[in-house]
C-alpha positions as CSV (number, residue, x, y, z in Angstrom):
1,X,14.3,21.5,-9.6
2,X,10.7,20.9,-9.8
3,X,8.3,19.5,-7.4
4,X,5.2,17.9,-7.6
5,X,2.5,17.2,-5.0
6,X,2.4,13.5,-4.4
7,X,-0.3,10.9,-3.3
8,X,1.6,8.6,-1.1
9,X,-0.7,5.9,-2.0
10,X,-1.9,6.8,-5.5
11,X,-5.1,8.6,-5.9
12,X,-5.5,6.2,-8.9
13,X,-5.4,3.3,-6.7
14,X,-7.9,5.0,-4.4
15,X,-5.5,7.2,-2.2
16,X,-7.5,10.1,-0.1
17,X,-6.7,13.8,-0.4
18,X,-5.8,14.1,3.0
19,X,-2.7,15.6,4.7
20,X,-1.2,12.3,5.7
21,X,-0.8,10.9,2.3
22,X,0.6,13.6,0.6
23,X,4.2,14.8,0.6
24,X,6.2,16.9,-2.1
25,X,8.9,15.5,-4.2
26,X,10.8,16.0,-7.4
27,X,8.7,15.9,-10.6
28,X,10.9,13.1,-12.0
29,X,10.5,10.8,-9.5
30,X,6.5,11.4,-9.2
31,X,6.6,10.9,-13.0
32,X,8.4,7.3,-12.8
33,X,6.4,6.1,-10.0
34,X,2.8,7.1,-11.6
35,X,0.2,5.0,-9.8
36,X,2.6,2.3,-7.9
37,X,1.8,1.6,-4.5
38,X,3.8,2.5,-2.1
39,X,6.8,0.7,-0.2
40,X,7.8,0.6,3.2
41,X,10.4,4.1,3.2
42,X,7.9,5.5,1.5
43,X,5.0,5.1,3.4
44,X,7.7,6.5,6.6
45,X,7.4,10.1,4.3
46,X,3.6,10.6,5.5
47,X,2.7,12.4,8.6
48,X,0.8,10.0,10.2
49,X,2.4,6.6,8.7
50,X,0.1,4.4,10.6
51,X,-3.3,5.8,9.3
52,X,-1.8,5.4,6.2
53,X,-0.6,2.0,6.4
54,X,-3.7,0.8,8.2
55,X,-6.0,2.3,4.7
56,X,-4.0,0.4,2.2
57,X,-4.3,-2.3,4.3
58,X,-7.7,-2.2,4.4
59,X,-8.0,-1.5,0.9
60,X,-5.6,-4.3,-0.4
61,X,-8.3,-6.7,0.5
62,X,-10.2,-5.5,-2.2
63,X,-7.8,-5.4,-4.6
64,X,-6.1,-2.7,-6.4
65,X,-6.9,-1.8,-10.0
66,X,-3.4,-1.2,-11.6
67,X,-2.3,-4.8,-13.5
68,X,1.6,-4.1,-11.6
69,X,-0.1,-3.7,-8.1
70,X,-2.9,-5.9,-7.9
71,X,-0.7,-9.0,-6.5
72,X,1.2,-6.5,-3.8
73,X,0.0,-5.6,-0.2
74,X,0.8,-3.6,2.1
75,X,4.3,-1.7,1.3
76,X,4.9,-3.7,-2.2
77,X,5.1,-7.0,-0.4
78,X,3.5,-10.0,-2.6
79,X,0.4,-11.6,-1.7
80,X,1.0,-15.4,-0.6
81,X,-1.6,-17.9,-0.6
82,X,-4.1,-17.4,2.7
83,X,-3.4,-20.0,5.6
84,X,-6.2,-19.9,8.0
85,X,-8.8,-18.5,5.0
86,X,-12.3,-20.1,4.9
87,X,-12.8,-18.8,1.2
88,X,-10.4,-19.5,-1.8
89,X,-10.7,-15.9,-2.5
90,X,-9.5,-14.6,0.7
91,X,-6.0,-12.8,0.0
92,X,-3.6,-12.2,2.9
93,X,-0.3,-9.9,2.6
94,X,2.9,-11.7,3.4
95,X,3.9,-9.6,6.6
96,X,1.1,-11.3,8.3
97,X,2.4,-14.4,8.0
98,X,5.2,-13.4,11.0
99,X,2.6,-12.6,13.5
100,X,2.4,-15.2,16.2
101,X,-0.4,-17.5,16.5
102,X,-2.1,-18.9,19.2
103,X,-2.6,-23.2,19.5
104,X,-5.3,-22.2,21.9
């Protein structure tokens, strides 16, 4: 079977060369996947998942430039509209929506 090096988060999408996103998998499945961000399982596949969860993070405020990811966050979850945003064009990922808030 053939295997391809894989960007975790797609060096299309602005993915870094370093060890923790990269991992090797079959050539068909790196073919279907092409430049689609990530999901949860397979953000688990890098060597330091949190690094790499933290960058797309980071990055998914900006936006991503592939028309099928550009309304997904972090690990394919869909944007929602912001709650506590000050700007219209403030984006937050859905998962945030489950962290507790303070009334203080």
């Amino acid at each position: 079977m053939k295997r391809h090096r894989d960007h975790i988060w797609p060096k299309a999408e602005g993915g870094p060369d370093d060890d923790w996103n990269i991992r090797i998998i079959p050539a068909s499945e790196n073919l279907r996947k092409g430049a689609e961000m990530p999901d949860l399982d397979d953000v688990f596949d890098s060597s330091n998942p949190i690094r790499l969860a933290a960058e797309i993070d980071k990055q998914s405020l900006k936006g991503f430039k592939n028309p099928r990811n550009r309304k997904r966050g972090f690990g394919g979850l869909p944007w929602v509209a912001p709650i506590f945003s000050t700007t219209y064009n403030e984006r937050l990922p859905a998962f945030s929506l489950n962290c507790p808030v303070s009334s203080a």
